[in-house]
C-alpha positions, 0 to 999 in steps of 0.5 A: 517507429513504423508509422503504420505500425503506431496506427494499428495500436493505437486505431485497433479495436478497444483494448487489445490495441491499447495493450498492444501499444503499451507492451511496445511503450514498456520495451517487451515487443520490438516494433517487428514483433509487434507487427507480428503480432497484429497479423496474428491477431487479425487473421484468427480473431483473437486477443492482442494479448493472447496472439502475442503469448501464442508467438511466444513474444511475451509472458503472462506477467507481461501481459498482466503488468500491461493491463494492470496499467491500463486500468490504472492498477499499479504494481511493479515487478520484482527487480524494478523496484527498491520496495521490500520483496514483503510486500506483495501486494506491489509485487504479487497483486493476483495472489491469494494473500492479496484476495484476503488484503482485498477483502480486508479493504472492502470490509474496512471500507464499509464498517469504518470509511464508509462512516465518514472516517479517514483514520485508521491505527493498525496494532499489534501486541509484540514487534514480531506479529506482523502489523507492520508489514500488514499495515503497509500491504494494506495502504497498498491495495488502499492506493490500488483502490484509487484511494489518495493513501497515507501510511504514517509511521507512528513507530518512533523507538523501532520504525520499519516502513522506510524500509519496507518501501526503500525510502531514505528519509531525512524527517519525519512524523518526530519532527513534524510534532517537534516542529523541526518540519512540515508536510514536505517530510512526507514521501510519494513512493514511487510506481503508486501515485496514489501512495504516500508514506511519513516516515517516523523520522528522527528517534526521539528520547521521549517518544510517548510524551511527543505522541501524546502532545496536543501537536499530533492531533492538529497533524492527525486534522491536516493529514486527513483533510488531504487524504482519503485514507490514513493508517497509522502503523503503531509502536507494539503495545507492550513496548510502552503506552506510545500505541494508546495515544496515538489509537485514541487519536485515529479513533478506530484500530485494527488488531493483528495477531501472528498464528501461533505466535500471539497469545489470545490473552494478549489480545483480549488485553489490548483491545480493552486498553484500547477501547479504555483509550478512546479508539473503537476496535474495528476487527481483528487479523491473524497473520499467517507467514 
């Protein structure tokens, strides 16, 4: 690479250098192009980044993805990933749903983390409302945050986070609480360093006794103590009485409704259960897809 090329990046003036370097780390200018550029952005005093769009170099996406590096705000672009295309929050970070996702966060982080919490159950009423895929955008921008994010799959008749982060386990949450494994079942994704999932593992035939083993709140203790946040994603609660005892665990539960879909009856019943249970009802979300 053109030595006085590497100078001007890295030498340039604050953060317009920075991204130039980046934009030629990532393959999206060439190094003429980038020389191009740097003419460009010192003859009219502007931007890095806006001499490179003027050229007609880089798109708005490249430009976005290079500055979301540069202040430690992962995402990914479609196609560079395995991640479901349902979870915006890794594909789709400026977007109105993930303003809301943000939100959310930021109200969870001053009523519920902010005491001093580290758990947190995400429950919906039936296997379509949504939770899960709300439970995984959340441990998203969770981990965008900087915060060291655990997702925990609770589900153990029908998990989907494996899925949604195109992970390929082997164990998993059944297995820890069957003591067929340790913490090395718990899986980084990859492009967000600061994301980890536990997978749900091995179907057992007893899911609801096996949550309900004295096990799970020793590992519920270890995975807080080295995480800032822990979502648990829970089974649905009319698929068996497995999301109150892992809720009564967490000690906190967010709710999640799909408009049109839930009925409010079913959730006025869920959150008494749970509060029944040992967990406090944080706040409630409708999904709207």
């Amino acid at each position: 690479m053109n030595s006085s090329v590497l100078s001007a990046l890295h030498s340039g003036p604050g953060r317009d250098a920075s991204l130039g370097t980046l934009l030629v780390d990532a393959g999206k200018l060439s190094v003429d192009d980038a020389e191009r550029v740097l003419r460009t952005h010192e003859d009219l005093g502007i931007r890095f980044g806006e001499a490179a769009l003027r050229l007609g170099l880089v798109s708005q996406d490249d430009i976005q993805q290079a500055l979301a590096r540069q202040f430690a705000y992962p995402y990914v672009q479609k196609g560079q990933a395995r991640l479901s295309p349902r979870l915006v929050a890794a594909y789709e970070p400026f977007s109105p749903q993930v303003e809301a996702l943000r939100a959310i966060r930021s109200q969870l982080m001053l009523r519920w983390f902010a005491r001093g919490r580290r758990a947190l159950a995400i429950a919906g009423a039936d296997p379509d409302d949504g939770a899960s895929l709300f439970a995984a955008n959340l441990a998203l921008v969770f981990s965008q945050l900087g915060e060291q994010t655990l997702l925990v799959d609770a589900n153990l008749r029908a998990p989907r986070q494996h899925e949604l982060f195109g992970l390929r386990p082997r164990q998993g949450l059944s297995d820890l609480l069957a003591g067929r494994a340790d913490l090395d079942a718990i899986l980084g994704v990859p492009s967000f360093a600061d994301l980890s999932v536990l997978p749900a593992g091995t179907l057992p035939p007893n899911p609801q006794e096996l949550l309900a083993r004295p096990a799970f709140r020793t590992l519920s203790a270890q995975l807080e103590s080295r995480h800032d946040v822990v979502l648990v994603d829970l089974p649905p609660f009319t698929a068996g009485a497995d999301a109150l005892a892992v809720a009564g665990r967490a000690g906190g539960v967010l709710l999640v409704a799909c408009k049109h879909r839930t009925r409010i009856a079913d959730v006025a019943r869920m959150a008494g259960q749970m509060a029944d249970a040992g967990a406090e009802v944080v706040g409630s979300v409708v999904m709207e897809f």
